[in-house]
Each structure stands twice: as C-alpha cells, then as structure tokens.
N, CA and C of each residue as an Amber inpcrd file, in Angstrom:
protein
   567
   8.0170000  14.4870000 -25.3060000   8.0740000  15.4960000 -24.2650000
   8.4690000  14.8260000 -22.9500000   9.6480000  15.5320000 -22.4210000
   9.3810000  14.6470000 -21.0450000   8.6990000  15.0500000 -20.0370000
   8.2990000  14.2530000 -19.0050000   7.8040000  14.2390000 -17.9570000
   8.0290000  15.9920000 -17.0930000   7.3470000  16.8780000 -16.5170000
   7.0470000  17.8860000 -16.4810000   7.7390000  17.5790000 -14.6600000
   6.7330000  16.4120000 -14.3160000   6.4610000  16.2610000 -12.5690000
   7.5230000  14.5970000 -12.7090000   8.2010000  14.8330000 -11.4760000
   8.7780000  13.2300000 -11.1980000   8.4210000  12.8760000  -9.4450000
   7.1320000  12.4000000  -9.8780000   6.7070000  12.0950000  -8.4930000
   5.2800000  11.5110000  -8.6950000   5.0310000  10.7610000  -7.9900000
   3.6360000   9.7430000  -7.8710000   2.4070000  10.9660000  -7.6930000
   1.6400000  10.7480000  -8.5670000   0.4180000  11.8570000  -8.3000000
  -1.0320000  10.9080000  -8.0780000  -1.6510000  11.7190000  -7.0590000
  -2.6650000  10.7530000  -7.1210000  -4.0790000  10.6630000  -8.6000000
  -4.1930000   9.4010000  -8.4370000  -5.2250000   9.1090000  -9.7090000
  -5.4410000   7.9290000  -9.7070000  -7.1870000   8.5430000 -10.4090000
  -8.2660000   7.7590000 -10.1070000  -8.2190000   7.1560000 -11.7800000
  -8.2860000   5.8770000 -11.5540000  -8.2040000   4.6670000 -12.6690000
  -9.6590000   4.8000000 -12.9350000 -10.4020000   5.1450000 -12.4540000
 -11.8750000   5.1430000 -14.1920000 -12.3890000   6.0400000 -14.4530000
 -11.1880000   7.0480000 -15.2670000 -11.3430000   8.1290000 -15.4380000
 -11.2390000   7.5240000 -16.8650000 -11.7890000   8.3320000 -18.0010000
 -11.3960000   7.7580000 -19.3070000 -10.0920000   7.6800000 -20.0400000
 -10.4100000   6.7900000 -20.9110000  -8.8100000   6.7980000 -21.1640000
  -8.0230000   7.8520000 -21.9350000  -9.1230000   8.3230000 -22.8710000
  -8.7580000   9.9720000 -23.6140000  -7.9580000  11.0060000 -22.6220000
  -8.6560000  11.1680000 -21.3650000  -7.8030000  11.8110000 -20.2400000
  -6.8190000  11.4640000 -19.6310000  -6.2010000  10.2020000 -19.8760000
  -5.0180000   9.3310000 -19.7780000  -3.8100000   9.7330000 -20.6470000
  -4.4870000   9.3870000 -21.6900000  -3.5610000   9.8800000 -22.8780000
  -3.5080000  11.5080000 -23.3520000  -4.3830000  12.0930000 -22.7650000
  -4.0290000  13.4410000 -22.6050000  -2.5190000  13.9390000 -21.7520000
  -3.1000000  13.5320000 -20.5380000  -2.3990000  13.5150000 -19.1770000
  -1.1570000  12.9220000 -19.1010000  -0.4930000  12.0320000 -20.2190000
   0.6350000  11.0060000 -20.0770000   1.7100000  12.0700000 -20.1620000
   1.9440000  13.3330000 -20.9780000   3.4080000  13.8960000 -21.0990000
   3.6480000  14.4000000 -19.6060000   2.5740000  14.5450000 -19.1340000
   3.2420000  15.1750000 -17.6800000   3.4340000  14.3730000 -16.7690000
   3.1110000  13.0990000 -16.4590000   2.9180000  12.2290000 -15.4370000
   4.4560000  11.5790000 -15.6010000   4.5690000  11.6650000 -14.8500000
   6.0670000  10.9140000 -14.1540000   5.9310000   9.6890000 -13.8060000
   5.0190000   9.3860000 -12.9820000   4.7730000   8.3290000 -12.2390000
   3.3390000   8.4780000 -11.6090000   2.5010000   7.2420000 -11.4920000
   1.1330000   7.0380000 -10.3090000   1.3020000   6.2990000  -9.8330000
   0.9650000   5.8260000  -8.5840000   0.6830000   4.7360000  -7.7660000
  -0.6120000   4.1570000  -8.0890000  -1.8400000   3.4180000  -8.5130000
  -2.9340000   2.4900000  -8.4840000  -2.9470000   1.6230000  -7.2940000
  -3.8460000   2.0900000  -6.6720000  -4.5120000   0.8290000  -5.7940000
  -5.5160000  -0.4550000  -6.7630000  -4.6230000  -1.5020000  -6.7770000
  -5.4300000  -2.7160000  -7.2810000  -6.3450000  -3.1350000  -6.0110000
  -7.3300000  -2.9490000  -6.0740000  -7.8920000  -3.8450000  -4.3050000
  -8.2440000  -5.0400000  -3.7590000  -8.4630000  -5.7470000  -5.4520000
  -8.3560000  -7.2330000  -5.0170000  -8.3410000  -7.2850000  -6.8620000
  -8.3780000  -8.7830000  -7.0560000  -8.3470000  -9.4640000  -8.5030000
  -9.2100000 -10.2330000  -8.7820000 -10.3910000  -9.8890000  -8.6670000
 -11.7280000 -10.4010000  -9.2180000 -12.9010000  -9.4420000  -9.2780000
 -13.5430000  -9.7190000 -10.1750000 -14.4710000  -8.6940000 -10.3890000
 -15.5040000  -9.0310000  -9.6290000 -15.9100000 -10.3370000  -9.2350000
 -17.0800000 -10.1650000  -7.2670000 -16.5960000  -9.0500000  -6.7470000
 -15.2640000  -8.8150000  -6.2000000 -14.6810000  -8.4140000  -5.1840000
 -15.0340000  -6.8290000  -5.3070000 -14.7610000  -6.3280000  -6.5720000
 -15.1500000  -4.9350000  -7.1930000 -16.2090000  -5.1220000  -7.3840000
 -17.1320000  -5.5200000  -7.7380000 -18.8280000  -5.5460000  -7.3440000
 -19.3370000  -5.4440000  -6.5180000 -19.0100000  -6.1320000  -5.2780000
 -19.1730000  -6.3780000  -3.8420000 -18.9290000  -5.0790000  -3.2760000
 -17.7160000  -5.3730000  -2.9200000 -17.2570000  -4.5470000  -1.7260000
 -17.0940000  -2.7690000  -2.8340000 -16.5570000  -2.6460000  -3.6870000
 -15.9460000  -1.3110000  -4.1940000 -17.4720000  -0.5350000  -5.1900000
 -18.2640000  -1.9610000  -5.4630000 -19.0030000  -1.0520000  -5.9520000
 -18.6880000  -0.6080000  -7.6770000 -17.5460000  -1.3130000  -8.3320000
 -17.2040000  -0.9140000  -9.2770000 -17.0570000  -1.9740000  -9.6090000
 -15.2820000  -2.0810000 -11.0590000 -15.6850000  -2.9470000 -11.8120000
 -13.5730000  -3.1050000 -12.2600000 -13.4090000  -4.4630000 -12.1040000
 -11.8660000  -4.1600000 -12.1440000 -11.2730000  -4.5570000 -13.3770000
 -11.7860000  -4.7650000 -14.4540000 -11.3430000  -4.3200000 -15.6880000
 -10.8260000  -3.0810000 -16.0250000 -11.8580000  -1.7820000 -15.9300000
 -11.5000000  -0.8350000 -16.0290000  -9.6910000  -0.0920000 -15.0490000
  -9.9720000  -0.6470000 -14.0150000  -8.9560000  -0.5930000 -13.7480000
  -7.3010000  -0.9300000 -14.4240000  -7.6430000  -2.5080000 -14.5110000
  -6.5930000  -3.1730000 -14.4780000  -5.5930000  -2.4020000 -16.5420000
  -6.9640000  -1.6230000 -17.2700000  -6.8160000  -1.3420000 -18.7380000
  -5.6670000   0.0700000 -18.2320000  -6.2900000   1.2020000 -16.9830000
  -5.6530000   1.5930000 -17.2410000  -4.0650000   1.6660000 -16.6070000
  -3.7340000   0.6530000 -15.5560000  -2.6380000   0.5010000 -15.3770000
  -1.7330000  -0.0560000 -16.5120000  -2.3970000  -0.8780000 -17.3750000
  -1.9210000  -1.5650000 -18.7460000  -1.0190000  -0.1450000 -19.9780000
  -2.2560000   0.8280000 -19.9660000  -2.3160000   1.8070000 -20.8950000
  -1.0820000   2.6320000 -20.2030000  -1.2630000   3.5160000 -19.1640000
  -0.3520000   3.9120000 -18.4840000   1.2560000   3.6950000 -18.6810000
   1.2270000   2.0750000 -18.7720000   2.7440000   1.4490000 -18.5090000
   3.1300000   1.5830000 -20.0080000   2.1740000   1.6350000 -20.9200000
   2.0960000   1.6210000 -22.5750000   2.5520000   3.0610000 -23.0540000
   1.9010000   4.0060000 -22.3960000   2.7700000   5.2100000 -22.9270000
   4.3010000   5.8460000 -21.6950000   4.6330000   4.8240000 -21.5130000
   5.4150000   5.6330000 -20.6670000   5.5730000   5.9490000 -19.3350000
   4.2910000   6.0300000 -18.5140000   4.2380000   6.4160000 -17.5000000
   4.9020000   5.1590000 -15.9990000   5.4600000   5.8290000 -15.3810000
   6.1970000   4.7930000 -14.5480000   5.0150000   4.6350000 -13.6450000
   4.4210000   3.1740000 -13.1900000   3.2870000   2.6970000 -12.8320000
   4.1710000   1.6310000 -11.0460000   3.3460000   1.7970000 -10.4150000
   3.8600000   1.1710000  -9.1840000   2.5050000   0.8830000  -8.5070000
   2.1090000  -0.5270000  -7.9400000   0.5690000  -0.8820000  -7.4820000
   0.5670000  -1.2430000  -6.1160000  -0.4450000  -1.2130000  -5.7590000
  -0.6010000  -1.5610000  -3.8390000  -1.8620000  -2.2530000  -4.1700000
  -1.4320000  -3.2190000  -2.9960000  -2.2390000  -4.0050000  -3.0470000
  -2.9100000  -4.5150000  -1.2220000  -4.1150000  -3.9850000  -1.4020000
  -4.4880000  -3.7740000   0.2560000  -5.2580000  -5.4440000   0.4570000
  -4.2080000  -5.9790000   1.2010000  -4.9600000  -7.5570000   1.7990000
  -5.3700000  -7.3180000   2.6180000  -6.9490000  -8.0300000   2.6180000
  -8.1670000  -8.2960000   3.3210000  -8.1280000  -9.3130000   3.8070000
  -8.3810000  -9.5300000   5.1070000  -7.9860000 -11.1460000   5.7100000
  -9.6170000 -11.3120000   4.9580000  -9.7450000 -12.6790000   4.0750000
 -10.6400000 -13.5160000   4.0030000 -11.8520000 -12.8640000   2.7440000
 -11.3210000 -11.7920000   2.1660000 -11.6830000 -10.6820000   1.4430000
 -10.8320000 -11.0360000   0.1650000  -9.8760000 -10.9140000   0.1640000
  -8.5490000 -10.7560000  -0.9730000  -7.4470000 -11.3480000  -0.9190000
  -7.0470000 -12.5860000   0.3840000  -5.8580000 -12.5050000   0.8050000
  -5.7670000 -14.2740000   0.1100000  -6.4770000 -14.7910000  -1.0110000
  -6.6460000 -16.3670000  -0.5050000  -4.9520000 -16.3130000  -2.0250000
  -4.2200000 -17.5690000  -1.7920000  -3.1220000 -17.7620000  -2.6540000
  -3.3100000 -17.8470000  -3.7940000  -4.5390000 -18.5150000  -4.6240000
  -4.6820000 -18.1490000  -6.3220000  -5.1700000 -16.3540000  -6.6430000
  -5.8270000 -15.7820000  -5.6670000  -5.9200000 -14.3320000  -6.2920000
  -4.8230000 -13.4480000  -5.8620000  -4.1030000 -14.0560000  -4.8570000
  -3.0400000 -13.2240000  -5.0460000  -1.6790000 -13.4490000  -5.8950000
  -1.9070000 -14.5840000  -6.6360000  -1.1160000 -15.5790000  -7.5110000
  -1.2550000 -14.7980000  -8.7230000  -2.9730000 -15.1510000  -8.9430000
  -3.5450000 -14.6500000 -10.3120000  -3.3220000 -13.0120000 -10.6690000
  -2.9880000 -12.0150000  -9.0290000  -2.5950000 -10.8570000  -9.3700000
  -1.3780000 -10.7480000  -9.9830000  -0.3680000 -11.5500000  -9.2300000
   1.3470000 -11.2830000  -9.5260000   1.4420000 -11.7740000 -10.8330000
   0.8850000 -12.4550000 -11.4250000   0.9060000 -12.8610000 -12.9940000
   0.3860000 -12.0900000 -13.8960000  -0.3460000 -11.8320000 -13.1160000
  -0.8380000 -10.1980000 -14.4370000   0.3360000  -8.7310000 -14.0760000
   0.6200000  -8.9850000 -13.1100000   1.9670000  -7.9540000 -12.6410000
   2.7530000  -8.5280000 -14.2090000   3.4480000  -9.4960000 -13.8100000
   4.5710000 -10.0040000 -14.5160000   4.3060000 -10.1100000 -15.9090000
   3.2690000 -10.3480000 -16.4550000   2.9220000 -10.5020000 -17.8020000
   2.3810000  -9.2620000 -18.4760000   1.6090000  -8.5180000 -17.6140000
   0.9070000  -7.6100000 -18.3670000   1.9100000  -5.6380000 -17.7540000
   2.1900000  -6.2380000 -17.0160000   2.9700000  -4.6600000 -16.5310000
   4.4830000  -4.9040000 -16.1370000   5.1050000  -5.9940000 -16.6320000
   6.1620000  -6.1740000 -16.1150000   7.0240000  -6.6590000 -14.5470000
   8.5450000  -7.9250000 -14.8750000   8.0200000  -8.0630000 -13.7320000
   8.8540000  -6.7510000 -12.5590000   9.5090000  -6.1850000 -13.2590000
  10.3060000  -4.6140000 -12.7470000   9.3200000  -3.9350000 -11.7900000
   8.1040000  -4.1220000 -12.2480000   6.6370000  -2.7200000 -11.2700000
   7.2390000  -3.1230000 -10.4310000   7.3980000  -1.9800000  -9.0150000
   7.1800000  -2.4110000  -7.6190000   5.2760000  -2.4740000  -7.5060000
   5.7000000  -3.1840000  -6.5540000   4.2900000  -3.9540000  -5.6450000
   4.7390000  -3.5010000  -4.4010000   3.3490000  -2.7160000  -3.5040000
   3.7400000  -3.0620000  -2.3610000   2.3880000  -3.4870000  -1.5360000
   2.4370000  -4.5900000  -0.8580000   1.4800000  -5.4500000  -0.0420000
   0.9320000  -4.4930000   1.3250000  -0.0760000  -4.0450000   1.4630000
  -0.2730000  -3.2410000   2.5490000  -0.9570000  -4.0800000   3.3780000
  -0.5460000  -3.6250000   5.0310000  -1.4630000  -4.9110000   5.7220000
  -2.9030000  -3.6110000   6.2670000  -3.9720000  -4.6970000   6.0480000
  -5.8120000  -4.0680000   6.3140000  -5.1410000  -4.1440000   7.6480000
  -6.1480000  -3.1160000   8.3160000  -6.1840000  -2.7630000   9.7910000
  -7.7800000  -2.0660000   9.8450000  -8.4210000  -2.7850000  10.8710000
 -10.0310000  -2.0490000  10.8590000 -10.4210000  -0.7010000  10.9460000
 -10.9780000  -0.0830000  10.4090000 -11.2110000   1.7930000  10.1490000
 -12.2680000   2.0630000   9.0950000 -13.0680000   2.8110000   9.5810000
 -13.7370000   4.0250000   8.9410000 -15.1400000   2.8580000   8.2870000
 -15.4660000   1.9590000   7.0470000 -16.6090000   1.0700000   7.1270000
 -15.8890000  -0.1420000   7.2530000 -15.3360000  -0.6610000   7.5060000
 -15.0430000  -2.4300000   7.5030000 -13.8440000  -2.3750000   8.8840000
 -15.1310000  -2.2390000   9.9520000 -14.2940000  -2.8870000  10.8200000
 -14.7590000  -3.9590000  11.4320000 -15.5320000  -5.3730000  10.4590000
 -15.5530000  -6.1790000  10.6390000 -14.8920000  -7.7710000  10.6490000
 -13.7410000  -6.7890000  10.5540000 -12.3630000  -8.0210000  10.3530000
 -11.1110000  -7.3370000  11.4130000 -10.0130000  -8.5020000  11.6890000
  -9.0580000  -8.0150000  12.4410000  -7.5860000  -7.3990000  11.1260000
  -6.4510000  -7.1410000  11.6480000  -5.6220000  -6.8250000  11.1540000
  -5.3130000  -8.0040000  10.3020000  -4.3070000  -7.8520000   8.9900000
  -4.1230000  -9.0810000   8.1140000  -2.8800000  -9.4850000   9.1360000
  -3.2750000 -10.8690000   9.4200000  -1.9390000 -11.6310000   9.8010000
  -0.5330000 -11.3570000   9.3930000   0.7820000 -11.2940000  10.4010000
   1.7320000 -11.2340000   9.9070000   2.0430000 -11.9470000   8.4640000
   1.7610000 -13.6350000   9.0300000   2.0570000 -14.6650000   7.9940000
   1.4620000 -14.2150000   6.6760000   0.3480000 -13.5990000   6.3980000
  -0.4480000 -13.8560000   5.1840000   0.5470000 -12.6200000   4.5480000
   0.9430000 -11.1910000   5.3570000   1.4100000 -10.5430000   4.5110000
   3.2580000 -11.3610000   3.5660000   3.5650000 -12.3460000   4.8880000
   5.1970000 -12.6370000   4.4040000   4.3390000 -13.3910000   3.0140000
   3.1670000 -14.7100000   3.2160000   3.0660000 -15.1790000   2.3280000
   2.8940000 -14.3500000   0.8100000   2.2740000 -13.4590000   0.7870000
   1.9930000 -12.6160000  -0.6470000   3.5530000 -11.8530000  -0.7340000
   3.9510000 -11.7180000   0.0090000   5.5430000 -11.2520000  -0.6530000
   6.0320000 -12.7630000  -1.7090000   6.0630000 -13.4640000  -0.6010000
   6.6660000 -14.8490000  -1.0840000   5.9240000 -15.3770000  -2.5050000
   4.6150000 -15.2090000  -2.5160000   3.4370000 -15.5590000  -4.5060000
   4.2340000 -14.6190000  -4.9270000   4.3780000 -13.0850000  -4.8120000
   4.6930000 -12.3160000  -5.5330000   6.4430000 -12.8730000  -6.1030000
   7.0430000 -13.1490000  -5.6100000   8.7390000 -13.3080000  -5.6600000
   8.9000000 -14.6430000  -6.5090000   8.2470000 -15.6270000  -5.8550000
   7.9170000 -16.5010000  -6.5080000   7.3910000 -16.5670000  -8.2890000
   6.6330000 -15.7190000  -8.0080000   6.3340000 -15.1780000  -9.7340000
   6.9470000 -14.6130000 -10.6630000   8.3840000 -13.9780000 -10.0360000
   9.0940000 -13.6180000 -10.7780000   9.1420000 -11.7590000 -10.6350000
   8.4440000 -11.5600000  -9.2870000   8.4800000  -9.9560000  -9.5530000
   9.4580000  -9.7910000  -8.7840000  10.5010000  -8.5970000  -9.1990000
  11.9140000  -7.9130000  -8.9140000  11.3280000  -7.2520000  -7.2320000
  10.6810000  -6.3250000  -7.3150000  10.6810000  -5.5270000  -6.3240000
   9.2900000  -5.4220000  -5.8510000   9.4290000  -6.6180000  -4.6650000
   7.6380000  -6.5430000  -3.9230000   7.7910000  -6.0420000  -2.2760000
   7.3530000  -5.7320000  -2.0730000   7.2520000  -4.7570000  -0.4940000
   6.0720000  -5.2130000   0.3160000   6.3790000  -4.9590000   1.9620000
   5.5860000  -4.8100000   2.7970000   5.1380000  -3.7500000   3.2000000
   4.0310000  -3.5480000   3.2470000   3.5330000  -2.0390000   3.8040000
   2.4250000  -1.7920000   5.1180000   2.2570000  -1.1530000   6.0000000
   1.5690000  -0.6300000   6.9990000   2.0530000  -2.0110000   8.0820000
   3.4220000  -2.3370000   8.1790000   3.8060000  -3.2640000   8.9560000
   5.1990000  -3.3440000   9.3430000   5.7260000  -4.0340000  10.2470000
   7.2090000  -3.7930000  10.3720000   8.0370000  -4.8750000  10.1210000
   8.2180000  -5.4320000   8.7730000   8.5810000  -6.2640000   8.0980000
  10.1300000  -6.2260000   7.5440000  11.2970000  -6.1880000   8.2030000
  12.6300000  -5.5650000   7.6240000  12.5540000  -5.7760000   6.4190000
  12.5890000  -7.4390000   5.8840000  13.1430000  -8.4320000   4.8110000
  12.2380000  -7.7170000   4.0420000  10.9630000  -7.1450000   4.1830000
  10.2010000  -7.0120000   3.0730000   9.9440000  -5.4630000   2.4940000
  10.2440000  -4.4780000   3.2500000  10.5780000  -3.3210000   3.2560000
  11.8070000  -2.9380000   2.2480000  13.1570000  -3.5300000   2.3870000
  14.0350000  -2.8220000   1.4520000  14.2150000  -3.5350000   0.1780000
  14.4320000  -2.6400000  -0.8900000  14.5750000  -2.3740000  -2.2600000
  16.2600000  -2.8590000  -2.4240000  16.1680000  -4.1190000  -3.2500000
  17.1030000  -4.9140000  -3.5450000  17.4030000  -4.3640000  -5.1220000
  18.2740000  -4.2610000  -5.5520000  19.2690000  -4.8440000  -6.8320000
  18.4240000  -6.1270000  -7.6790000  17.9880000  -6.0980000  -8.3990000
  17.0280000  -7.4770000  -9.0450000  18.4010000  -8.3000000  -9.5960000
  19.6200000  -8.0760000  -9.9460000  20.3320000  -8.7140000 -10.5240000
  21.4140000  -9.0100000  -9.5410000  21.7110000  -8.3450000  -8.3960000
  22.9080000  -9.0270000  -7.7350000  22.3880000  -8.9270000  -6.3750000
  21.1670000  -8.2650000  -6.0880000  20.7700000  -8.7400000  -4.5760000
  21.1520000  -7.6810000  -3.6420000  22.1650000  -6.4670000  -3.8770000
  22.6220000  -5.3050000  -3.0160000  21.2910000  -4.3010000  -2.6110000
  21.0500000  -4.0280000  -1.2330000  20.2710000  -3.1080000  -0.9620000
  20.4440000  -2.6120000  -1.5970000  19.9190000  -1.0870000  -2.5140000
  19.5100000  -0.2390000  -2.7980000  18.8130000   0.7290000  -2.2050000
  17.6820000   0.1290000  -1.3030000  16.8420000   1.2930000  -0.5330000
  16.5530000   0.5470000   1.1020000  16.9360000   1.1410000   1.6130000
  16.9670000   0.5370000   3.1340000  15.7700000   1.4500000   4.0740000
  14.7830000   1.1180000   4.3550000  13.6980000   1.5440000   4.4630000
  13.2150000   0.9410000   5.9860000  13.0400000   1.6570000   6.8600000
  12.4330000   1.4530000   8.1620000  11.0010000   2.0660000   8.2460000
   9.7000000   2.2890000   8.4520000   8.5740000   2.7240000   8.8860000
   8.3610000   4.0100000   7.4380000   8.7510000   5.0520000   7.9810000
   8.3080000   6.2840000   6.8800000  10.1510000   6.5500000   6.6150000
  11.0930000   6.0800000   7.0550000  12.3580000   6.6260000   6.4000000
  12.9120000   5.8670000   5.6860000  14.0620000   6.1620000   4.7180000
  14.4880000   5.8150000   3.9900000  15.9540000   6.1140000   3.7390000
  16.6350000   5.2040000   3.0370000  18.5740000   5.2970000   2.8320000
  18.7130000   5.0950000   1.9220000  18.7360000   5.5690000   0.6810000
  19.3240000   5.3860000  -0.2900000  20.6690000   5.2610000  -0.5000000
  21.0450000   4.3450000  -0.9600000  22.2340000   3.2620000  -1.5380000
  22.8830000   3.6850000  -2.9320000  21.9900000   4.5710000  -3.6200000
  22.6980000   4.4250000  -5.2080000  22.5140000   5.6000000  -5.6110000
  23.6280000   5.5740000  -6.8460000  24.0210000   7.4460000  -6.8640000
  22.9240000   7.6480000  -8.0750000  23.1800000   8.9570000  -8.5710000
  21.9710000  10.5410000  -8.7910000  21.6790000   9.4910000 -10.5830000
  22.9500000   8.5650000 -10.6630000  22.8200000   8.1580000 -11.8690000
  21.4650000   6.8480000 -12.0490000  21.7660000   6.1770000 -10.9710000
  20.4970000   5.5350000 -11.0570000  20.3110000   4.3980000 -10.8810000
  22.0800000   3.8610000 -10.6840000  22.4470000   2.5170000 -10.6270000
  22.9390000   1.7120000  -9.9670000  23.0780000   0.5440000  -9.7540000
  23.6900000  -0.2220000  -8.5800000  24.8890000   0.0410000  -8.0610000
  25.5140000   0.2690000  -7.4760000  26.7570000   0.9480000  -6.7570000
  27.5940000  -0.6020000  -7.2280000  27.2060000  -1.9800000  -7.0010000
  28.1700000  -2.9110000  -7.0460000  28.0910000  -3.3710000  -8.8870000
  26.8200000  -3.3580000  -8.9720000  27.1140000  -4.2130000 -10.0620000
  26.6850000  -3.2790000 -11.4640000  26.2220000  -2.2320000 -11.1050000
  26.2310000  -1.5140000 -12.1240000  24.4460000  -1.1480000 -13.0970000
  23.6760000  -2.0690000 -12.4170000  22.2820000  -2.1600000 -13.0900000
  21.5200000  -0.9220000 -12.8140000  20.6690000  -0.7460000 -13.7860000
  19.8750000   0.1470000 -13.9230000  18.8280000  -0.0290000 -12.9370000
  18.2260000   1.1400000 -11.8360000  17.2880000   0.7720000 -11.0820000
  16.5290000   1.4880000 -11.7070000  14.9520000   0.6800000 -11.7760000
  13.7240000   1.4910000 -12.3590000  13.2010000   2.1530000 -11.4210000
  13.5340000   3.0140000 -11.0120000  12.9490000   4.2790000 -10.0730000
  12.8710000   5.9190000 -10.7400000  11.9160000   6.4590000 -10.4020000
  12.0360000   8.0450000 -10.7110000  12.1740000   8.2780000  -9.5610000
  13.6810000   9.0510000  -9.4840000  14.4300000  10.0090000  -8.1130000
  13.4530000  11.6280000  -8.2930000
C-alpha cells in the first residue's frame, strides 16, 4: 500500500511497536528526536530509556517508513565527541548512512536554563563526527550556519536544497534527482 500522507508527522517513539506496524502503510515519513546516546542521559535528564527509542527508529526504517533524526546538543549534557561519534555510527550502520541528521543548537527555555547556548564550534564540530562517519546529509539547526544548512548531492556535491533560516530553494525537479549528475535524492517531496 502506499503511503496515504507524504509529510513528517509527529511521533512519539515508546509507543508500542504493534502500533508501529499498524501505522506503517500510512506514514510517509517521521522525524525522531534522538536526545542524546546513552542511557544515563535518558535516565537522568528524560526520565526514560533510549533503547526503546533507538528499536523504533530501527523498525520504522525496516518497514519502509522514511525516518530523518535531530539531534538536540547540550553543552556538557550530550555534546562530548565519542557520544556524538557513537551516535553517527549507529546512524550509518543501523539506519543508514542516506538518514538526514539535523544537529539543533540548545538555547536555555522552559526547565534547563541552567546552561548557555551550544557553542558555535561544538555545533560545526558534530556536523564534522557526523560527515566524517560517512553520513550523506547532516545539517545545522536553530543556528545560522550556511555550509551546514544546505542539502548537497551525496555523489557529486551539487546543492540540491539551499536553505536560509525557515526558507528554502529547491534545486531538483518533481522527479527527484540531481539536475547534474542524475542521482536519486532520498527525500519525500
């Protein structure tokens, strides 16, 4: 059956998985917030437990569903180079390295405003673990990052999506593919 909706819907990862696999012919696409990559961190701070999570972004990508993750750095919380290492490797191994990622920078609000904004540097650095690891399409988010904002071509490097703050330029036609070189972009238009 295909996909009913082509658009990111919101959903909550510890919901069971029976309701997953219920739910898969219609889902187009979700976004998952990963919030950090250790289970202290989901004990601690979330109160939960990031297995459950991480099964159903796994399951998700398993039937089909186009899966895309954010990942909210915590200065001194989430931001250190092996967990954000140890995330992009489970990107690349367990969900492919095609997922977009996009790196959101923390800014203090609502209970944790006991930290400042995440450093410019720390957000370029987690682009840079992520790229480094082999993932196609990693992003900057809640920041004004050009280089890390637009959506490249994984095979010849041509913008594709040219992206300033909340707008966007799309580069490639209704078919789906690189205007120069011809590759398939994994996006639902």
């Amino acid at each position: 059956m295909e996909p009913r909706f082509d658009f990111a819907v919101p959903f909550i990862a510890h919901m069971d998985m029976g309701a997953l696999l219920r739910d898969a012919p219609v889902l187009g696409a979700m976004n998952v917030d990963v919030k950090a990559f250790s289970e202290a961190f989901y004990k601690q701070v979330c109160r939960a437990r990031l297995r459950p999570v991480l099964d159903t972004c796994e399951l998700a990508r398993e039937v089909g569903i186009f899966v895309e993750l954010t990942y909210l750095v915590i200065p001194d919380l989430n931001d250190g180079d092996g967990e954000i290492g140890a995330f992009c490797g489970w990107v690349r191994d367990r969900m492919g390295a095609d997922t977009p990622v996009h790196f959101s920078r923390f800014h203090p609000d609502f209970k944790m405003m006991d930290r400042g904004r995440t450093p410019r540097s720390t957000m370029k650095r987690a682009c840079d673990i992520a790229r480094a690891a082999g993932l196609e399409h990693v992003y900057a988010g809640n920041i004004h990052q050009p280089e890390d904002e637009m959506t490249r071509c994984a095979s010849c490097g041509t913008v594709l999506v040219d992206r300033s703050g909340f707008s966007s330029r799309l580069r490639f036609g209704p078919d789906g593919r690189c205007p120069k070189c011809g590759s398939a972009v994994p996006f639902i238009l």
